[in-house]
C-alpha positions as CSV (number, residue, x, y, z in Angstrom):
1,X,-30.3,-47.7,86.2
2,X,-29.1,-46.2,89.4
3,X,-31.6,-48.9,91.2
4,X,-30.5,-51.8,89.5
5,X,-26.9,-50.7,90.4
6,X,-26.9,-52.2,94.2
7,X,-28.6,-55.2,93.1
8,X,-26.0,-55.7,90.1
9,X,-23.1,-55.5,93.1
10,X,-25.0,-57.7,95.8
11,X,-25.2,-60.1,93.0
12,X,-21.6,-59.7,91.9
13,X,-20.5,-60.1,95.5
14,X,-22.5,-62.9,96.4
15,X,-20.5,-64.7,93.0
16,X,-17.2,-63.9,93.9
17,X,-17.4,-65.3,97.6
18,X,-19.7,-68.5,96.1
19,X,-16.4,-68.9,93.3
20,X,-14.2,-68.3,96.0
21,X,-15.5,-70.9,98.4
22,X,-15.9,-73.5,95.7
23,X,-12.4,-72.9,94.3
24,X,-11.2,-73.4,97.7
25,X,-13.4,-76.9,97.4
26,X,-11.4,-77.9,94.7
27,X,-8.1,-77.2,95.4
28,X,-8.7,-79.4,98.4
29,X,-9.7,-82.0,96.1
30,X,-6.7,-81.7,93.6
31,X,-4.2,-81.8,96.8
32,X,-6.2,-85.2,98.4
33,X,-5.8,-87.0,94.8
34,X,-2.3,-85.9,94.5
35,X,-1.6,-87.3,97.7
36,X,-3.4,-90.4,97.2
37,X,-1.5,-90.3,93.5
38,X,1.5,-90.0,95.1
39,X,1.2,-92.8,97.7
40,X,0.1,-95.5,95.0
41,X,3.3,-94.8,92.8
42,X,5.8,-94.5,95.8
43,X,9.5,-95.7,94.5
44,X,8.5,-95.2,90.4
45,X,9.3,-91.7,90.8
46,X,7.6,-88.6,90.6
47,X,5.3,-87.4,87.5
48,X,4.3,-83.7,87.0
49,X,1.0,-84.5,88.6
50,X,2.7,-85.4,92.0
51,X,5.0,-82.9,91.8
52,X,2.1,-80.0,91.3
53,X,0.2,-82.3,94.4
54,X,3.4,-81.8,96.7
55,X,3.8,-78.3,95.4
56,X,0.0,-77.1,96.7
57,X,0.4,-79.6,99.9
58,X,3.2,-77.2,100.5
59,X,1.3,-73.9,100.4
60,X,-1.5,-72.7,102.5
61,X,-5.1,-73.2,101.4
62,X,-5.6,-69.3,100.2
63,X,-2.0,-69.5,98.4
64,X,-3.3,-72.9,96.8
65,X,-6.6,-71.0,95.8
66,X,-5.1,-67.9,94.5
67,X,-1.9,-70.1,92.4
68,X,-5.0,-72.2,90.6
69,X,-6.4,-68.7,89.8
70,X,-3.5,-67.4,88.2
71,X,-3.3,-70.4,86.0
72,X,-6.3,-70.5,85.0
73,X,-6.1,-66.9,84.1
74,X,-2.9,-67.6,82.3
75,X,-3.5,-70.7,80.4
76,X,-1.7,-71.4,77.4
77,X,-0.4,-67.2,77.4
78,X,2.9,-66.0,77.5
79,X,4.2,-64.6,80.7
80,X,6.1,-61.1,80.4
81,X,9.3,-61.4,81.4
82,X,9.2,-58.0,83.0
83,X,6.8,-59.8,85.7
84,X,9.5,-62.5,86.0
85,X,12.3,-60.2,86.4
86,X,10.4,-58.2,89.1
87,X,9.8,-60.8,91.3
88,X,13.1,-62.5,91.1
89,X,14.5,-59.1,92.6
90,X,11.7,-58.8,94.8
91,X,12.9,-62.6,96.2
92,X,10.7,-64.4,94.8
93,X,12.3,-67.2,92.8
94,X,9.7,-69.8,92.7
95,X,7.9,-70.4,89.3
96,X,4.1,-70.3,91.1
97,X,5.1,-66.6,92.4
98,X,4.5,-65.7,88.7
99,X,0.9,-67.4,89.1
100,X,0.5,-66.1,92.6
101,X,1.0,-62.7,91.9
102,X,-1.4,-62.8,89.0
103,X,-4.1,-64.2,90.8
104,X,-4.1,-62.0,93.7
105,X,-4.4,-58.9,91.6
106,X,-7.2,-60.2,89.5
107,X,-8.6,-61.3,93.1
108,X,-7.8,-57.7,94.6
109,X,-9.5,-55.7,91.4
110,X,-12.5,-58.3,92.4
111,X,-13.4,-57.2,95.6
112,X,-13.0,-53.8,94.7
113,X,-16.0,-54.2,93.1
114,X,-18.1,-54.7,96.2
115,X,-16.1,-52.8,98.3
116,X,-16.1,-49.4,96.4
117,X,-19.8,-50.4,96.2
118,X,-20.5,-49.4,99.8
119,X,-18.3,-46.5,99.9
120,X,-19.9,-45.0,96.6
121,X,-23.8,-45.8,98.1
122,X,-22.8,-44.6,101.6
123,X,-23.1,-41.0,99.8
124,X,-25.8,-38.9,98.5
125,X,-23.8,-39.0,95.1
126,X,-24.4,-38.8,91.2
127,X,-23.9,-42.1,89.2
128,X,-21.3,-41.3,87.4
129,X,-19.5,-40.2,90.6
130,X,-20.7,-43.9,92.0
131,X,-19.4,-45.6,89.2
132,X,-15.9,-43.4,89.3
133,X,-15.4,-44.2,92.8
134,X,-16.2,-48.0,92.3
135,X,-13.7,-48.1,89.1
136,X,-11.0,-46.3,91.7
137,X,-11.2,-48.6,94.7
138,X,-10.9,-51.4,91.6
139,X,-7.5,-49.8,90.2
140,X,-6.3,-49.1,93.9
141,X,-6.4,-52.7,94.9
142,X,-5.2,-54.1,91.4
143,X,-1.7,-51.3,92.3
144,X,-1.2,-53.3,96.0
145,X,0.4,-56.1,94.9
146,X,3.0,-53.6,92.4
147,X,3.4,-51.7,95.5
148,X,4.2,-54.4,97.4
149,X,7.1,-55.5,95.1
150,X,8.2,-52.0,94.4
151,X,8.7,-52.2,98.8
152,X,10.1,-55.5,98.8
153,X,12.4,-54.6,96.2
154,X,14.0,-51.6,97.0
155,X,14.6,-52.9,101.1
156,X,16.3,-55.8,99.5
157,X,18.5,-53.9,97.2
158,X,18.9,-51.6,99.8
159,X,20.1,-54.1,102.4
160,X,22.4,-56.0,99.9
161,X,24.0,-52.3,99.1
162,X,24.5,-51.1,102.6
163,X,26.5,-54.8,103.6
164,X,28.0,-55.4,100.3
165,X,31.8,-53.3,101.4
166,X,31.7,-55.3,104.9
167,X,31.8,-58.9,102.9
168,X,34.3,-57.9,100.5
169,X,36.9,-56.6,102.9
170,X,35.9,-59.9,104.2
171,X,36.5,-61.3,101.2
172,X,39.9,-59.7,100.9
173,X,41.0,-60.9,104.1
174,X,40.3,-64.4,103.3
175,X,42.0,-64.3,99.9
176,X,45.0,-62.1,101.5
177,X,45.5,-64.8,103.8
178,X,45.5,-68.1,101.4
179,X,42.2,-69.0,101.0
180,X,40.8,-69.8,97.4
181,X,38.4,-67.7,96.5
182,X,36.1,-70.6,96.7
183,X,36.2,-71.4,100.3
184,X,37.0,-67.6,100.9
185,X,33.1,-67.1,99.7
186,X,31.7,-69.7,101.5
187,X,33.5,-67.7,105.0
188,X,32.0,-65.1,103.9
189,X,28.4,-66.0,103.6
190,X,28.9,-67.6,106.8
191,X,29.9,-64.3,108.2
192,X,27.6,-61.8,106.9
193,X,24.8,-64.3,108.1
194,X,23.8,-62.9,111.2
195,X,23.8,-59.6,109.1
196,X,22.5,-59.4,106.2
197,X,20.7,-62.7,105.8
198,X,19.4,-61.3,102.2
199,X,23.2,-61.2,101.1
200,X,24.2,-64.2,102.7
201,X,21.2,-65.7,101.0
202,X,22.2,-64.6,98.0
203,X,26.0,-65.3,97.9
204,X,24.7,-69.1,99.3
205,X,22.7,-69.5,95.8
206,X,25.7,-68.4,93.8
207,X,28.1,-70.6,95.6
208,X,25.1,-73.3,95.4
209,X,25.8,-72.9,91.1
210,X,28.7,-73.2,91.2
211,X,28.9,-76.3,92.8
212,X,26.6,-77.8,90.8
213,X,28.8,-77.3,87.2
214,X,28.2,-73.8,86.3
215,X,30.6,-71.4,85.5
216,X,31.6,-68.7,88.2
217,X,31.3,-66.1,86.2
218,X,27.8,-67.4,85.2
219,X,26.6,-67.9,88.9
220,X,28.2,-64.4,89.5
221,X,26.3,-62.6,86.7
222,X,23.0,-64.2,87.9
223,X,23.5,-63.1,91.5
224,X,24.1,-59.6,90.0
225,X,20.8,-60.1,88.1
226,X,19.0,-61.3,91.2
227,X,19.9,-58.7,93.1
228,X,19.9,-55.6,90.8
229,X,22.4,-54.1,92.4
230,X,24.9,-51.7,90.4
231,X,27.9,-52.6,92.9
232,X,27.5,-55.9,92.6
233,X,27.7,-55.8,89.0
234,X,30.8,-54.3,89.5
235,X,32.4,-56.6,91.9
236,X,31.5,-59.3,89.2
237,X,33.3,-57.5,86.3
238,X,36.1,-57.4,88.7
239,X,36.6,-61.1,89.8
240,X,35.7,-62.2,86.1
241,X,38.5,-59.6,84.8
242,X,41.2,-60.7,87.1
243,X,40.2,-64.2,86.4
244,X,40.8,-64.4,83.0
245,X,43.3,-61.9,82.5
246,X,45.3,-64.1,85.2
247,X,45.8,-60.9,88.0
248,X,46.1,-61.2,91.8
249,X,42.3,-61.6,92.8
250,X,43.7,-59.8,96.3
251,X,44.9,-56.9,94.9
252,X,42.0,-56.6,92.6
253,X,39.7,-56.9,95.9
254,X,41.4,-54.2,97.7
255,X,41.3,-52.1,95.2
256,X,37.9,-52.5,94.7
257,X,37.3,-52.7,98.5
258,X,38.9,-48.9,98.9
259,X,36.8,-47.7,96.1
260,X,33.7,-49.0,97.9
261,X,34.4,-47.4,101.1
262,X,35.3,-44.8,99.7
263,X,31.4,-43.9,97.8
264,X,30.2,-45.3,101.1
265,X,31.3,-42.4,102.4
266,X,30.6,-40.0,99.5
267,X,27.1,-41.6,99.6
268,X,26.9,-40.5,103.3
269,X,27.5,-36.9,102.6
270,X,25.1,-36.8,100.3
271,X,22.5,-37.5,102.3
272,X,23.9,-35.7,105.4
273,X,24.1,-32.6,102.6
274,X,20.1,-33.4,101.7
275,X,19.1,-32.7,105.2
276,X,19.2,-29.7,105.1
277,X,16.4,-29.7,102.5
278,X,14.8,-32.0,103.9
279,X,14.3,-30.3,106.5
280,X,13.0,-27.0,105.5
281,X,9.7,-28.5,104.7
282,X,8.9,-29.5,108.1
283,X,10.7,-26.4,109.6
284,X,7.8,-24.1,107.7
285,X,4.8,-26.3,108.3
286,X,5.0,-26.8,111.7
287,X,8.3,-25.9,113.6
288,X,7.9,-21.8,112.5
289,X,4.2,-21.9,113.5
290,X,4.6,-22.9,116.6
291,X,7.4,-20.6,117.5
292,X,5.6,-17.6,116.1
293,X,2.4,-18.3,118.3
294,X,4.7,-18.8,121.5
295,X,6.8,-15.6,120.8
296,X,4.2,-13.4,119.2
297,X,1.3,-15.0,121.3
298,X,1.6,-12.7,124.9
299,X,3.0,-9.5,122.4
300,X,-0.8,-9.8,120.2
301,X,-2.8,-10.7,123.1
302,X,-1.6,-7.2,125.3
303,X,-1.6,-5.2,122.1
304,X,-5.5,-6.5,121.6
305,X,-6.4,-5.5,125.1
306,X,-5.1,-1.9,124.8
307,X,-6.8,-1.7,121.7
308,X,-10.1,-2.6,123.5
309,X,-9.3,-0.4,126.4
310,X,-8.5,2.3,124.0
């Protein structure tokens, strides 16, 4: 069994790169018909099929390759909404991400195959150590792309958390001085552009919904779900409140301002208190060491030499 192992992954390897190569055949062939499809139906509109065409002419040839994979992976199966929910706070809020994401961890769990291959035969090793090493490097692999949202996600939410207080004294300003709140948003993502762009991003999609007939509460709530951030839950709840309970949206905004700053600064002395543990880690390991070896180095090395002489 153990010899028919490498031959079983040469042949395995050689499969995925002669499926790979011919996938990337055929998506070339699916984007040159939707072109030509689209050309000989110019001004009778766009079908699905032109629309999937001008969606892959779009990508790159690799995204192309690995968005056919996920759908055909995914045919004609739910999609969790879990998966859907971490992406769009990840920033990802085009349907093929879905598909994307699906095909490069299937792709990922692939090649680990070949590659924990030659790190398990590299080594005099047992076979079931072979075939535990080749199973990790596939689970590994198939974590990346989680990883790589679970990054992506928390330095967005991060981001929109440590700008949100600067746009809504903004905010306050504008409203303060006469501005609807309307056109006092629109300042505001203008502002906070050169900042934050993930915010301004953000506050632009909102403002974006509402202008095309939705409700600002609505466009509200789903920038709060977008961006999975507690405070701006909060800030929602408050402009909703003071909207339909007919209050001063200024006052309601500086109140709501002052509270920010203030847990901006509570949240700063927490961490500055966490320091200190922090700290003490590093302080053992390596800072202690090195001060014992300079100040007890000479003191051990003289006390050795009488010894000898002695």
């Amino acid at each position: 069994m153990k010899d028919l192992l490498i031959p079983i992954l040469v042949f395995c390897s050689v499969m995925l790169i002669g499926s790979a190569f011919l996938l990337v055949r055929w998506v070339r062939r699916r984007m040159l018909q939707a072109r030509l499809f689209g050309r000989s139906n110019a001004g009778a509109g766009f079908t699905s099929r032109s629309t999937a065409g001008a969606a892959a002419m779009s990508q790159g040839g690799f995204i192309s390759a690995v968005d056919h994979l996920g759908r055909a992976i995914t045919s004609n199966k739910p999609i969790q909404n879990d998966l859907r929910e971490r992406l769009l706070r990840a920033g990802y809020y085009d349907e093929p991400a879905t598909f994307i994401y699906i095909g490069a961890q299937i792709l990922l769990v692939l090649l680990g195959i070949p590659f924990g291959g030659v790190i398990a035969f590299s080594f005099d090793l047992s076979l079931p150590v072979q075939i535990g090493i080749i199973f990790g490097c596939m689970a590994v692999l198939g974590l990346i792309p989680n990883i790589v949202l679970a990054v992506r996600r928390s330095r967005r939410s991060g981001e929109v958390r440590r700008n949100l207080p600067d746009a809504i004294d903004l905010l306050e300003i504008c409203v303060s001085a006469g501005m609807g709140l309307d056109m006092a948003w629109n300042n505001v993502t203008d502002e906070i552009r050169p900042v934050s762009q993930i915010l301004a991003d953000e506050m632009s999609l909102a403002s974006l919904e509402m202008h095309l007939g939705a409700q600002r509460a609505e466009a509200l709530r789903h920038m709060a779900h977008r961006t999975g951030v507690q405070d701006v839950s909060s800030l929602v709840a408050t402009l909703v409140q003071s909207e339909r309970f007919g209050t001063s949206v200024s006052q309601a905004l500086r109140t709501y301002a002052d509270a920010m700053r203030t847990e901006r600064s509570q949240r700063a002395e927490e961490q500055a208190e966490k320091l200190a543990v922090k700290l003490l880690f590093p302080m053992v390991m390596f800072i202690f060491p090195c001060m014992f070896i300079v100040i007890l180095g000479p003191a051990v090395i003289k006390i050795a030499a009488v010894f000898v002489k002695g």
